[in-house]
Every structure is written in C-alpha cells, then in structure tokens.
C-alpha positions as CSV (number, residue, x, y, z in Angstrom):
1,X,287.2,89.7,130.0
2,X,283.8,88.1,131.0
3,X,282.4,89.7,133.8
4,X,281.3,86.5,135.1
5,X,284.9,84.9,135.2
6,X,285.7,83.2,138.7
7,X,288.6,84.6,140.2
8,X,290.3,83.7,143.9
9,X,291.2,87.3,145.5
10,X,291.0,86.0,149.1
11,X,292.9,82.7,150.7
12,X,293.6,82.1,154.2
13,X,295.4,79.7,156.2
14,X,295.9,78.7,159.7
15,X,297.8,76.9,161.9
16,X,297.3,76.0,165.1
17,X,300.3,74.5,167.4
18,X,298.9,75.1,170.7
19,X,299.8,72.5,173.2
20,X,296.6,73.0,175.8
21,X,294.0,71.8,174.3
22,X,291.9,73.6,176.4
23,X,292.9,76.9,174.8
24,X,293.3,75.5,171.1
25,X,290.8,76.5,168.6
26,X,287.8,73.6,167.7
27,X,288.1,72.4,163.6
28,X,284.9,74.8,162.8
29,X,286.5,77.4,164.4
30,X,289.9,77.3,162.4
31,X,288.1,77.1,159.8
32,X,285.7,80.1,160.3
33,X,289.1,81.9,161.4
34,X,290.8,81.0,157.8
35,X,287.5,82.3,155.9
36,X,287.7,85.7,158.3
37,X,291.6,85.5,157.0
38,X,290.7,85.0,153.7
39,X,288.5,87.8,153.5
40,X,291.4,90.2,155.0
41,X,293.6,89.1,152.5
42,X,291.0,90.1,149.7
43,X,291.0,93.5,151.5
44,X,287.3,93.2,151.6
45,X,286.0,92.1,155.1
46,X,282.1,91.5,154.3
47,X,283.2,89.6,151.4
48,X,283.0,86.0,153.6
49,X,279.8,87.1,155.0
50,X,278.0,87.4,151.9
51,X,279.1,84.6,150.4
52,X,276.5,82.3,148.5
53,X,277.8,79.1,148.9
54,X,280.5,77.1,151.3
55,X,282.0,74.0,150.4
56,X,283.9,71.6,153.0
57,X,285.7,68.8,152.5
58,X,284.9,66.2,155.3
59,X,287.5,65.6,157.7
60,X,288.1,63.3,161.1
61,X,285.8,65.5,162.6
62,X,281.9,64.4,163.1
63,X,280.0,68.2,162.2
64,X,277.2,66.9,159.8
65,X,277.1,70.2,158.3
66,X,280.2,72.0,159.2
67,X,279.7,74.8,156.3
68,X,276.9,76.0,157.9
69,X,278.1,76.5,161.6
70,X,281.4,78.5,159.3
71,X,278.7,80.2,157.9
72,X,277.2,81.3,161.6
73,X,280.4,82.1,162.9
74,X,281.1,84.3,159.8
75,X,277.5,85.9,160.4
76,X,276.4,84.1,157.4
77,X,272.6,83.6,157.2
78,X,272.2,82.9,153.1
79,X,274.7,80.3,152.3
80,X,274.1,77.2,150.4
81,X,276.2,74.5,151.8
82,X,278.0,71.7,150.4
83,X,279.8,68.7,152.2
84,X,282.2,66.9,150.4
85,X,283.0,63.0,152.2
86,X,286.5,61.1,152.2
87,X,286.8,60.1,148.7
88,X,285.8,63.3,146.8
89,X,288.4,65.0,145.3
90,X,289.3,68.7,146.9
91,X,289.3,69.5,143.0
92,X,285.7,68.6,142.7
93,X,284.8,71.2,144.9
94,X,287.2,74.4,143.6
95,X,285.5,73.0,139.7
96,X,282.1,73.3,141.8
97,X,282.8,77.0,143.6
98,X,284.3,78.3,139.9
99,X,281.1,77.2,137.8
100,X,278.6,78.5,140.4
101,X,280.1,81.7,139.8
102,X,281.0,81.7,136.3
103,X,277.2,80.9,135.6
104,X,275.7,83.7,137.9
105,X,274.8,81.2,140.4
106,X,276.4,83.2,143.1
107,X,279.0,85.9,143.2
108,X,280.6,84.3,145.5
109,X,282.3,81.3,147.3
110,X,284.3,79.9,150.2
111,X,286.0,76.8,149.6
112,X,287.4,76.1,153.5
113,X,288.2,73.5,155.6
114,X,290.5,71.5,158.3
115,X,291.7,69.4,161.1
116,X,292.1,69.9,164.4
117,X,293.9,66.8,165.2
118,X,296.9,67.8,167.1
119,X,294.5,69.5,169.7
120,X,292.9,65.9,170.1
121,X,295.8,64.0,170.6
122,X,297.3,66.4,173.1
123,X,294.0,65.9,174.9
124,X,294.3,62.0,174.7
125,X,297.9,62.9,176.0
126,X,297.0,64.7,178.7
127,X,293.7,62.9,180.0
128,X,291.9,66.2,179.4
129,X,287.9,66.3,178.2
130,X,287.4,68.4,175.3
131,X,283.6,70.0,175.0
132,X,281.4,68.6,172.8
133,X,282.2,69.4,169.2
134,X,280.0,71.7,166.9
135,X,276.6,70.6,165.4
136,X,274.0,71.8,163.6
137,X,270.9,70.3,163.6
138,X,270.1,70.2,160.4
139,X,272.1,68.3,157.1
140,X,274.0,70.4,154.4
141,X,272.1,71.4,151.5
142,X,274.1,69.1,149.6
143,X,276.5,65.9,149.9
144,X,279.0,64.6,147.7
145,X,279.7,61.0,148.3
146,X,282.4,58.7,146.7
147,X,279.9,56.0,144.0
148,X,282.0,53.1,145.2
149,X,284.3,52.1,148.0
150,X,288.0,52.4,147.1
151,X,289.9,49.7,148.7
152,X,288.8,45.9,148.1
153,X,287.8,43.7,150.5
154,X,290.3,41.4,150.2
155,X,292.9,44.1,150.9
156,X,290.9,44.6,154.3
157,X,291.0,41.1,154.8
158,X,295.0,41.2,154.6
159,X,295.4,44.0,157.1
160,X,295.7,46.8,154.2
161,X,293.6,49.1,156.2
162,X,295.6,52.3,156.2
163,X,297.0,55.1,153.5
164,X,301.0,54.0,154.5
165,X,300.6,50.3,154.0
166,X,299.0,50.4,150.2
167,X,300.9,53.3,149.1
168,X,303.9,51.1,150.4
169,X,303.2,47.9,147.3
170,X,302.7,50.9,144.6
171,X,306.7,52.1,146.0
172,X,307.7,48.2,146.2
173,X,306.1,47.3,142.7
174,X,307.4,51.2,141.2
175,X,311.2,50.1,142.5
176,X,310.8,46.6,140.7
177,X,309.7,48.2,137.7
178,X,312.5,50.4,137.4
179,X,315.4,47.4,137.9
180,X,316.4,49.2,140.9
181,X,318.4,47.8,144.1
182,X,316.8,48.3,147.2
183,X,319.9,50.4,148.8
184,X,319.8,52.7,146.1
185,X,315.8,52.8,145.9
186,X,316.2,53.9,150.0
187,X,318.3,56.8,149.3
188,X,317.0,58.2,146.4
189,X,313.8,58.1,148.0
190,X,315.1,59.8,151.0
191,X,316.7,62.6,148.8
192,X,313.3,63.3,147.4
193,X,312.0,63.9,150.5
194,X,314.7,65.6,151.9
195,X,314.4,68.3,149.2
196,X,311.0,68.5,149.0
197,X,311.0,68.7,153.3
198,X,313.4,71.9,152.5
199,X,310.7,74.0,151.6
200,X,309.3,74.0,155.0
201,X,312.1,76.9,155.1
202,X,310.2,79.3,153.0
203,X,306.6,78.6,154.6
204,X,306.1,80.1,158.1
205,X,302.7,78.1,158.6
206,X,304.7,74.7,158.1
207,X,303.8,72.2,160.2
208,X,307.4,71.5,161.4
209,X,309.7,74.1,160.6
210,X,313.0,72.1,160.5
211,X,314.1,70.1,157.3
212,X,315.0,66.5,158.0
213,X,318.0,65.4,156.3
214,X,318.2,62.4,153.8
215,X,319.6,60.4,156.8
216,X,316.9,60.9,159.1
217,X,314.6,60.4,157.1
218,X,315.5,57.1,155.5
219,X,317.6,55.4,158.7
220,X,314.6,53.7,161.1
221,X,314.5,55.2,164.5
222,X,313.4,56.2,167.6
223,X,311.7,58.5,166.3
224,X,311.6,57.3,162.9
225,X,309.8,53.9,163.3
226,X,309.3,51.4,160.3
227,X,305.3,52.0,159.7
228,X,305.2,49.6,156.3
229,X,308.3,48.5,154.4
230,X,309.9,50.3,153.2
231,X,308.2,53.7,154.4
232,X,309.3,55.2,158.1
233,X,307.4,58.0,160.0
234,X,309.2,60.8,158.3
235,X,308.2,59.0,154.9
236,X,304.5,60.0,155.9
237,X,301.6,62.6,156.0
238,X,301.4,63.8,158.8
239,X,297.6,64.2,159.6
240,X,297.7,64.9,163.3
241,X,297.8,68.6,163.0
242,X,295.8,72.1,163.6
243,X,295.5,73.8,160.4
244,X,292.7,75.2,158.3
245,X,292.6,76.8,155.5
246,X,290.0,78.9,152.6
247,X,289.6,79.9,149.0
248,X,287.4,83.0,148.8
249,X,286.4,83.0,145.4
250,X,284.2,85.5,143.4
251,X,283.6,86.9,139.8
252,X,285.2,89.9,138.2
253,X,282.6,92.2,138.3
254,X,282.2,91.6,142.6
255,X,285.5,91.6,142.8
256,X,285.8,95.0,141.0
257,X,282.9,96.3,142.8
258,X,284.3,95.7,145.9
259,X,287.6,97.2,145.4
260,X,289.4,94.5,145.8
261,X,292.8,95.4,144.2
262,X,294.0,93.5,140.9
263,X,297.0,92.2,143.0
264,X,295.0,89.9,144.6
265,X,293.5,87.9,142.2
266,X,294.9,84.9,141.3
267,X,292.9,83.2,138.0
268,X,292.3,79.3,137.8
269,X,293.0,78.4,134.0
270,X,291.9,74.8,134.2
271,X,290.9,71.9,135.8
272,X,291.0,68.3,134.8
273,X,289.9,65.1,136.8
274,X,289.8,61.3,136.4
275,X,287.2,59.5,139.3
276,X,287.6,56.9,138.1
277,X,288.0,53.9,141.2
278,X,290.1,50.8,141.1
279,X,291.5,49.4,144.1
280,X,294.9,48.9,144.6
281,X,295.4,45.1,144.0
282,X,293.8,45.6,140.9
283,X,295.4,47.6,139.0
284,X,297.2,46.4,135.9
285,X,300.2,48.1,135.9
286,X,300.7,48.6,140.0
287,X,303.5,51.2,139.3
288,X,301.4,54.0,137.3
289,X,298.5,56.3,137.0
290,X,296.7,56.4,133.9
291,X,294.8,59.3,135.5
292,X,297.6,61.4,136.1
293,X,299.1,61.6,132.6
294,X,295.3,62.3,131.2
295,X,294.1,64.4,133.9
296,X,297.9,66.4,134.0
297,X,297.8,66.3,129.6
298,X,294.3,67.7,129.6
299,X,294.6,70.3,132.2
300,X,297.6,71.9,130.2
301,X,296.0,71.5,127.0
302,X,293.1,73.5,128.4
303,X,295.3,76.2,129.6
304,X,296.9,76.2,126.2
305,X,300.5,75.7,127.8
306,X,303.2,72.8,128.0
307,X,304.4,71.5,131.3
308,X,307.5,73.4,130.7
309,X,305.5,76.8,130.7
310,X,304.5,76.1,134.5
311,X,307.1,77.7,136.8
312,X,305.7,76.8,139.9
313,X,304.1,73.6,141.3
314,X,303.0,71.3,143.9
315,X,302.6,67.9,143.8
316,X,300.3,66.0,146.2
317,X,302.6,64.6,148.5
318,X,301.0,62.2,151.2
319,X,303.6,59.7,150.6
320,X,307.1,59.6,148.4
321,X,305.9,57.2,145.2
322,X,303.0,59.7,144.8
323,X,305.4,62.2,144.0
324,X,307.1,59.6,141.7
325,X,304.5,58.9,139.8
326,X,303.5,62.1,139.4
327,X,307.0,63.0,137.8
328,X,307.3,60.7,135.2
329,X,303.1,60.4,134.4
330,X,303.3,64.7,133.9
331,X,306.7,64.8,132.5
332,X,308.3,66.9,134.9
333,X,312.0,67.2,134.1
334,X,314.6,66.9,136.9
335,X,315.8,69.2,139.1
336,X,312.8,71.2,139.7
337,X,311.2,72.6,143.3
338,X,308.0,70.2,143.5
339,X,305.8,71.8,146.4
340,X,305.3,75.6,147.5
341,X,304.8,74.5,151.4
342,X,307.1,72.0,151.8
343,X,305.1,68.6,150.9
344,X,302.5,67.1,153.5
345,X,305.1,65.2,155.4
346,X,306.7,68.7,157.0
347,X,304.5,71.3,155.8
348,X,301.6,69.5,157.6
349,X,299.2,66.7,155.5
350,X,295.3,67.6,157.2
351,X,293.1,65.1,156.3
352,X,291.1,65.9,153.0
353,X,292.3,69.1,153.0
354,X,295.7,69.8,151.8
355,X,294.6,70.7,148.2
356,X,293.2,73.8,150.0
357,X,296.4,75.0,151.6
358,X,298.6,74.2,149.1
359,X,296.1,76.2,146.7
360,X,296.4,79.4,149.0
361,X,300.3,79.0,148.4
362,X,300.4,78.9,145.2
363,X,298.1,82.1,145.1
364,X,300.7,83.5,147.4
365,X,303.7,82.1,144.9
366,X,302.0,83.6,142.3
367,X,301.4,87.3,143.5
368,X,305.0,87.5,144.2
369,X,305.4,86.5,140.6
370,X,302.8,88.2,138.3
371,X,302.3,86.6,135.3
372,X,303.6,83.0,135.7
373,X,301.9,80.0,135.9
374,X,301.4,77.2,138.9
375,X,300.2,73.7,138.9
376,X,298.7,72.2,141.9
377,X,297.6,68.6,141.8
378,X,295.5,66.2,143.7
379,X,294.8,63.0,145.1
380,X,291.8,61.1,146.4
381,X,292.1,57.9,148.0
382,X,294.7,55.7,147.5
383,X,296.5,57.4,143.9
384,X,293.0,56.6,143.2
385,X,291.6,59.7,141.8
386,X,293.9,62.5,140.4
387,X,293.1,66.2,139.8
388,X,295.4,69.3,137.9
389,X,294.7,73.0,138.5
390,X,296.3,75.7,136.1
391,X,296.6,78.8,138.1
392,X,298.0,82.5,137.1
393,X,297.7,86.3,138.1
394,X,297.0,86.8,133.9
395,X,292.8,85.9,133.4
396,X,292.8,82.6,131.1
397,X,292.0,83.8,127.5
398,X,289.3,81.7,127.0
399,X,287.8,81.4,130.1
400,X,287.8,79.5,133.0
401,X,287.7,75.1,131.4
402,X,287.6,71.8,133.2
403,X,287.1,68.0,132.0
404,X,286.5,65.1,133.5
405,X,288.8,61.9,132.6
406,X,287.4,59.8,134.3
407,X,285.9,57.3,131.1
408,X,289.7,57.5,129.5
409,X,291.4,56.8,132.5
410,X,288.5,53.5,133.0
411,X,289.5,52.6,129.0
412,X,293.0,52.6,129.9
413,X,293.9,51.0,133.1
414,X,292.5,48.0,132.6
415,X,292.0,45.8,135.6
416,X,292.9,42.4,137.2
417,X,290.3,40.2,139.2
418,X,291.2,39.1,143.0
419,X,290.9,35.9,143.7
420,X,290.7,35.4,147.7
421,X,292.2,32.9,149.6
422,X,294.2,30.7,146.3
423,X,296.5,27.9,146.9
424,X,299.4,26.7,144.8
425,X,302.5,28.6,143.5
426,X,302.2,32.0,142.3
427,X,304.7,35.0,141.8
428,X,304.9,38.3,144.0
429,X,303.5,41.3,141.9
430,X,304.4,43.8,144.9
431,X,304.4,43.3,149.0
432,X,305.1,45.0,151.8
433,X,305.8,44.5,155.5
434,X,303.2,46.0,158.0
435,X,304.7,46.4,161.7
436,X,304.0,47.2,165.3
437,X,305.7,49.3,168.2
438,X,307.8,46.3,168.7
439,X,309.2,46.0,165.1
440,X,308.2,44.4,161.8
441,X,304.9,42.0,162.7
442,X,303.3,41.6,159.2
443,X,304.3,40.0,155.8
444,X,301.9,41.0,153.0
445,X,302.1,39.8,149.6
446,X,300.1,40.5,146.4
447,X,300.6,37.6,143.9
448,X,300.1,36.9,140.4
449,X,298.2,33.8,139.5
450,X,299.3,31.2,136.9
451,X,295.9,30.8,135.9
452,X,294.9,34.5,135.6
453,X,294.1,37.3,138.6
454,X,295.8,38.2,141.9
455,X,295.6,37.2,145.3
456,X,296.6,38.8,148.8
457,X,298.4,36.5,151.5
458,X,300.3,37.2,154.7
459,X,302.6,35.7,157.1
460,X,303.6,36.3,160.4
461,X,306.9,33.9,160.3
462,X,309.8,36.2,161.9
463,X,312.6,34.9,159.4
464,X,310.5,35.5,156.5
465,X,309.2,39.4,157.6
466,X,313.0,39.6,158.2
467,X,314.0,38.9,154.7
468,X,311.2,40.7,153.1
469,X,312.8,43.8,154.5
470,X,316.3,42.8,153.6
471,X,315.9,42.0,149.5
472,X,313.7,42.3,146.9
473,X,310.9,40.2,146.8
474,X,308.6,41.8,143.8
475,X,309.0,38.2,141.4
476,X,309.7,35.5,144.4
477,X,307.8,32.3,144.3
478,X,305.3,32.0,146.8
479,X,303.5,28.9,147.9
480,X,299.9,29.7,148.9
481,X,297.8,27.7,151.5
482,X,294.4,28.4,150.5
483,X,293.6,30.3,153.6
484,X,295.1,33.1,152.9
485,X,299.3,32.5,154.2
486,X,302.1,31.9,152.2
487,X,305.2,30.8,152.7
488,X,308.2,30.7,150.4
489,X,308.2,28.3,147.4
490,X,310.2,25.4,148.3
C-alpha cells in the first residue's frame, strides 16, 4: 500500500439539544468540539492540532472564516483554510482533503462543520440575546463558490424560494411519470419515510429519537402542517438543529506513526461528482437525475464493485423524491436499509452539512463490519448537483480515484427555455401548492408551451388551490394571462 494513501481514522459528531440558549454551545464551538472528538476517536489527541488544512462547508451562520477560529480553539496555528459556500458539494471538499494528502500536500486534514440553529430559535423563543458570534478578522485562505446561481429567476418570481416547494414539482412530476394515483403516491411515500425514520433507533445522536409512523407522517396536522403539496413537516429536513460534526483525515504513514490502531481507519475507494447546474423548471425530464446514474455508475466503476457489492448505504435524504430518484437512477433493489442515521428528516438535516455526519456513520457502520463496503451520496442545491463515495475498512487496490461528471451529466440532460409571463393555453408539466399557517394560500404551476419552452404561473383562487391538492393536475389545461396567473382552461 502507498504510504501516501488518505485514510479517515478520526470522525466526530455532536449534538447539541440544549434548551437555554444561554448555556448551548456557539456553531464554531460544536464544531471545534467534533474535531477534539474526532481526534479521540483516532486515539491520537494532537492529531487535530497539527492538522494542515480545515475545510468547512458554509452554513446559516455569518463566521467569514470559520476554519480558522476551529483551528484557534483546537490550538491550531498552521492550518490552511478552506470555506466551502451553499452550493458546493460536501463531496468537493472530502475529494479536496483526500488529494491534499495523497499528494504530500499535508499529512493531514479536518473536514468539519455545523449548525447551531436550534440554539437560535430557542433564543428567538425566549426573547433572549445571544453574544455576538465568532469572527476572525481576516478571510479564509481559500473560497469555493457555486459558478452560477441555481434556481431561475422566474421560479423566484413564482414564490419558489425555498428547498420544500421545488423539491415538491420534482415529487408531483415523478408521481405523474409513474401513472400513479395520488392516494397511493401519499402512502407509499409515507412508508418510505417511515422506514427510513426507523433508523433514528440505532443512532443515539439522532435528532429526534422517536420514529414517526406512516400515518403521522403522511395525515396533515397540528403538528404536521401542509408546507408545499403534497409534502408535510415530517416530509422535511429538519435544519433547525445543534449538531456538528468532523472527518479527521491523514495518510498511512501518519497514521501508522502515530499509533493510531488499524481498527480505525476507514478507506475512501472513490468519488464521483456531476456540477453540473440547471434549474428546476428547466430540466427536460423533471422526474430524473442524469447526474445520479453517472455520478453513482462511475463511482462504483472506480471502486471496481457493482451496487450489489455495497452493504451499507445512505442516501441524501432532505426530502422523500430525492431518495426516489436516487433508487431507481443507482439501481438499488427493494427492500434495502437506505440511511445509517435515520435520514435528515429524524436524524437531524444541518444545513450544508449532513454529508459530514452521515460520513462519520458510515465509518462507524463500517468498523463494526470490517471488510464491507458503504455508499454515501450527496446533494447540492436543489437535486442539482449529486456526489457518490465508496467507503471500506479494506485500502482500495488501486488507490484512492474520483471523476468529475459534470460534462456528461450537461450532454445528457438537455434543457428547456423559460418563457416568463406567456399567455394562451398550455399543459401542466408539474405544480405544487405553496401554503401559510392558515392553510393552502399558493397555486403554482409549471407549464409546457405549445410553441416550445415552459412557463411558471400561480393563482391564489381558493377553489382552484383546493382542487390542486385533491387530484392530479400534472397534464391539466391551463389558460395563461400573460402576467403571470392562470386559471383553468375553460
């Protein structure tokens, strides 16, 4: 085995359910405790503090350089820091941390982050003034930002402005493409979640330790409100958590220098990754990702194994069509566990850093079962970009390998033009219904064009918002008024 190969012998995770705020840990330092934990777990303490590089993924916190105030807290003084914004996948930066040290750039890395969400809420909650966050003066040594935006402007126009509400016309355009009736779509949707949810049971850092049946999660309630037809709350990420978590990663020769035992080290086979960005509305076949099949194909190709050969996974799981999607673009056969912390609904969904915790479980799986493999996938965006890891306790037998997709997944999807604010007839591609405290507020539909291209309209007419909840609307004539409302087609 190459000296040089990267290896993770260290992952820690935190969370945080502390209901004073005033006591509760900031963001930078969960994540400065999950890099300490990290380090334990390696069973090699200075291990963190001599780390050569820290990369963060940005999250809902403001810290220009939050890497480098981990690295203070950690007593740090010689790390290069990276900061990766919203709309960089999590897999860009384990690819990052695993060449660095494969090529002798450092000998080791941290790949940490988190949100500390749940503290700020409970402080909104209680009228309470948190102290000022973090900062560091100064910016990170390096940024990675997204090359262009991911949602169109025409979706911000129709009020498609959050992660529910688009993910919500790739479900209503996935359960037209399949021919299936919306009662049956609701439960088997519901089941999915229900047994992913059930793995909250075998993850004492879950987010919410009790499993929601199918019926809670797919009956609207009190506690269960309608947030875009036809997802509910428990449909959801949930993003307003405390939890933080880190990827100590380092080469062989550290890590046998060190003494960090061989039980530990968890080796990352491949990685595969499509960036490529196409908004929503645009997308040729709304129901699919092109990126997933070449990202999830490539990945396994690398690793010299068929999906079949992968006993363990976890599929990103910020809402339930992901998951879909994922099953039938990576050819996972029915019937098997899909997430090793009980999806990002229960387990606990922290902004832009999921990837991270999900990764530390499956390191965890994996030590517990020597020799097997694990998938972990990822999502930026909106199913915009997609990302595979091949993980195992064996060292890969050619080395550590990773590709980028993106130019296939471009030549593939093919896109469709928006047209804004068209009048005439045209036919409902996919919709959704957005809604407020009080109930269902918001029609949304995205049409197909006679004469080519797509357009976005809404309507705030009760009777119609009513029906688009009660059948399926995916290939209903619309009638378009030019300024962006529709009603239906006479």
């Amino acid at each position: 085995m190459d000296p040089r190969t990267p290896v993770v012998v260290g992952v820690g995770t935190i969370t945080q359910r502390q209901d004073d705020p005033l006591l509760a840990l900031d963001v930078v330092d969960l994540m400065a405790a999950a890099a300490r934990a990290a380090a334990e777990d390696a069973g090699a303490p200075d291990l963190a503090r001599r780390a050569g590089l820290i990369l963060v993924p940005r999250g809902s916190w403001p810290a220009v350089d939050a890497g480098r105030i981990v690295a203070e807290r950690l007593g740090n003084t010689g790390a290069r820091t990276v900061l990766a914004e919203i709309g960089v996948l999590q897999t860009t930066l384990i690819d990052r941390a695993a060449r660095a040290v494969a090529s002798g750039q450092v000998d080791t890395a941290l790949v940490v982050g988190g949100e500390a969400r749940w503290r700020q809420t409970r402080a909104a909650a209680a009228g309470v003034s948190l102290p000022p966050a973090p900062a560091h003066p100064s910016p990170p040594d390096e940024t990675l930002r997204p090359e262009v935006s991911i949602v169109a402007g025409e979706e911000v126009t129709a009020g498609l402005t959050s992660a529910p509400s688009q993910y919500a016309l790739i479900e209503n355009a996935r359960r037209a493409a399949d021919h299936q009736p919306l009662d049956e779509h609701r439960r088997a949707v519901a089941r999915l979640w229900a047994d992913i949810g059930a793995g909250v049971r075998h993850n004492p850092e879950a987010w919410h330790r009790r499993p929601r049946a199918e019926e809670e999660i797919a009956e609207p309630g009190p506690d269960n409100r309608m947030i875009a037809f036809p997802y509910n709350k428990w449909h959801c990420s949930q993003w307003n958590v405390d939890q933080a978590g880190c990827l100590l990663v380092c080469s062989v020769e550290v890590a046998r220098a060190r003494g960090v035992s061989p039980d530990r080290w968890v080796f990352l086979h491949s990685l595969a990754e499509s960036n490529h960005v196409l908004p929503v509305s645009c997308r040729t076949e709304l129901h699919r990702s092109p990126g997933f099949e070449l990202a999830g194909r490539a990945a396994l190709n690398l690793a010299g194994v068929g999906i079949d050969d992968v006993a363990h996974l976890d599929l990103y799981s910020c809402f339930p069509i992901a998951v879909r999607i994922q099953l039938s673009e990576l050819s996972v056969r029915p019937g098997r566990p899909l997430s090793v912390t009980g999806g990002m609904t229960f387990g606990g969904g922290p902004l832009n850093n999921y990837v991270i915790q999900s990764t530390a479980a499956m390191a965890r799986t994996l030590r517990h079962h020597p020799g097997e493999r694990g998938m972990v996938t990822a999502v930026s965006g909106l199913l915009t970009k997609q990302g595979v890891t091949v993980w195992s306790t064996d060292p890969p037998g050619q080395g550590y390998r990773s590709l980028d997709v993106s130019e296939a997944t471009g030549a593939s999807a093919g896109a469709v033009p928006i047209v804004a604010a068209a009048s005439g007839r045209a036919v409902v591609a996919t919709y959704t219904v957005l809604t407020e405290r009080e109930g269902p507020a918001t029609g949304v539909v995205l049409a197909d064009l006679a004469g080519g291209g797509r357009t976005l309209a809404t309507t705030q007419d009760r009777d119609t918002v009513a029906d688009m909840t009660e059948r399926e609307w995916c290939g209903v004539e619309v009638a378009l008024d030019g300024q962006g409302g529709f009603a239906p087609a006479p």
